[in-house]
C-alpha positions in Angstrom: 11.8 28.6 -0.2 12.1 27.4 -4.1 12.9 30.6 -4.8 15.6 31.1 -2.6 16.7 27.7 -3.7 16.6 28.8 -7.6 18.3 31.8 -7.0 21.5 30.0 -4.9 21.3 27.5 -8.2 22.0 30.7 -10.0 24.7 32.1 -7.9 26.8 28.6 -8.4 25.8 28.3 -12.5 24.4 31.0 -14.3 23.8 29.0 -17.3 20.8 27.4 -15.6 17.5 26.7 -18.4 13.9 27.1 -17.7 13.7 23.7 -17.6 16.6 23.1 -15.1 14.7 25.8 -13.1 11.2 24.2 -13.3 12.6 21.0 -12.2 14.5 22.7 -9.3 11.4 24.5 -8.1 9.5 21.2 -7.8 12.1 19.0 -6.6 12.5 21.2 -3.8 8.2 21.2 -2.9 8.7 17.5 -3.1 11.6 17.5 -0.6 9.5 20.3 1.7 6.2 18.3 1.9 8.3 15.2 2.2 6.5 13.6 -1.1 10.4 13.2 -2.5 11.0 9.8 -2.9 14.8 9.6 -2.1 14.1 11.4 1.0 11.4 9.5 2.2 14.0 6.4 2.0 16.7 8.3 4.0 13.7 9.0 6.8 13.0 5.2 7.0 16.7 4.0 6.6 17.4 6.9 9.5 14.4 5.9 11.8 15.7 2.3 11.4 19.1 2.5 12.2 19.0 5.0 14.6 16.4 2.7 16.9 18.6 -0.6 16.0 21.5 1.5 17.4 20.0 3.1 20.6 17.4 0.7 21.7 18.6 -2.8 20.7 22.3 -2.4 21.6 24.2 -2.8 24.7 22.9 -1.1 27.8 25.1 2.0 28.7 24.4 1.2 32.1 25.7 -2.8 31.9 29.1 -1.1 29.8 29.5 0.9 32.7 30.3 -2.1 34.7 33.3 -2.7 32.9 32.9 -5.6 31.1 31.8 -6.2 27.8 31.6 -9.4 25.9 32.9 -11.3 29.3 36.3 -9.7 29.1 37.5 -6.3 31.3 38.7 -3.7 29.3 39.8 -1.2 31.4 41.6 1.3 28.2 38.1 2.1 26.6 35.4 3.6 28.0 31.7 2.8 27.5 30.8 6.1 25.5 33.8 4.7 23.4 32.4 1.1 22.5 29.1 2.2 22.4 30.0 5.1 19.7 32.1 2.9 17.7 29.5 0.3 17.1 27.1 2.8 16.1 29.0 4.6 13.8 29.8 1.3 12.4 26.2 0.4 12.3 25.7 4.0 10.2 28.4 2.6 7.8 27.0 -0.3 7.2 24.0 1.2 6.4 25.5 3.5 3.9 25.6 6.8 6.0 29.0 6.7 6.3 29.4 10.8 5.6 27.6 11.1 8.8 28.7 8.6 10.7 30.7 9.8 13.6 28.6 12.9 14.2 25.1 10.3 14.4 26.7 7.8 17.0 27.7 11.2 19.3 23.9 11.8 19.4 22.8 8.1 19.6 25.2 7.6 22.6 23.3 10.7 23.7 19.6 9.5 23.1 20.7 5.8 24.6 21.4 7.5 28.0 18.1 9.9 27.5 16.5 6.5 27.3 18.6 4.6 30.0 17.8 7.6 32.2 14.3 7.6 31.6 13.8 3.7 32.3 15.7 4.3 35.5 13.3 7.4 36.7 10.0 6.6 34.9 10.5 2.3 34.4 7.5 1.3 36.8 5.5 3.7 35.1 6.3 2.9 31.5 6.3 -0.9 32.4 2.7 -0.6 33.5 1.7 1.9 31.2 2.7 -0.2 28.6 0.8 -3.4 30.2 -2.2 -1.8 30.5 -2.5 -1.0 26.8 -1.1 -4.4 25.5 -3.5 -6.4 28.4 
């Protein structure tokens, strides 16, 4: 793979030194075995948000009602709200670039998760007692 990476370096600057190479070729094992510290921040930042987002926001199913915040808002649907508080959540946490496209697949996750609860709930509920009792 680091040499696949060296040699796109190459196609975009042909100037590149030995040392520019070297450093290339083990920046990219560091990314691979996930030893890179930058990307070992993104993971955790990711992680974070994107449970904060899915988990601890508004139930799809309650938005589904109709009402959010007490008030009827008939113009917006739920996949709407839900999407734009996420991708505002992903702003705020400086993954702005990705934004949009991350709140499409939280909204997707949240109702993997809302679905699951309503299928599987009695048996994750006392799955889940059973281990913490």
């Amino acid at each position: 793979v680091s040499d696949t990476v060296v040699a796109l370096a190459k196609t975009w600057n042909q100037d590149l030194d030995d040392t520019a190479i070297d450093a290339l070729r083990s920046r990219t094992k560091l990314v691979l075995s996930t030893e890179d510290p930058v990307i070992r921040l993104l993971d955790r930042r990711m992680k974070q948000v994107f449970s904060n987002v899915v988990l601890h926001s508004t139930s799809i199913s309650t938005m589904r009602a109709g009402r959010l915040n007490g008030t009827l808002n008939s113009d917006v649907s739920p996949r709407q709200v839900f999407e734009q508080r996420a991708e505002a959540e992903f702003c705020k946490q400086g993954m702005a670039f990705y934004a949009s496209e991350l709140a499409q697949h939280s909204y997707r996750a949240a109702k993997i998760a809302d679905l699951a609860e309503t299928v599987f709930g009695d048996i994750i509920d006392s799955t889940i007692l059973s281990v913490v009792s």
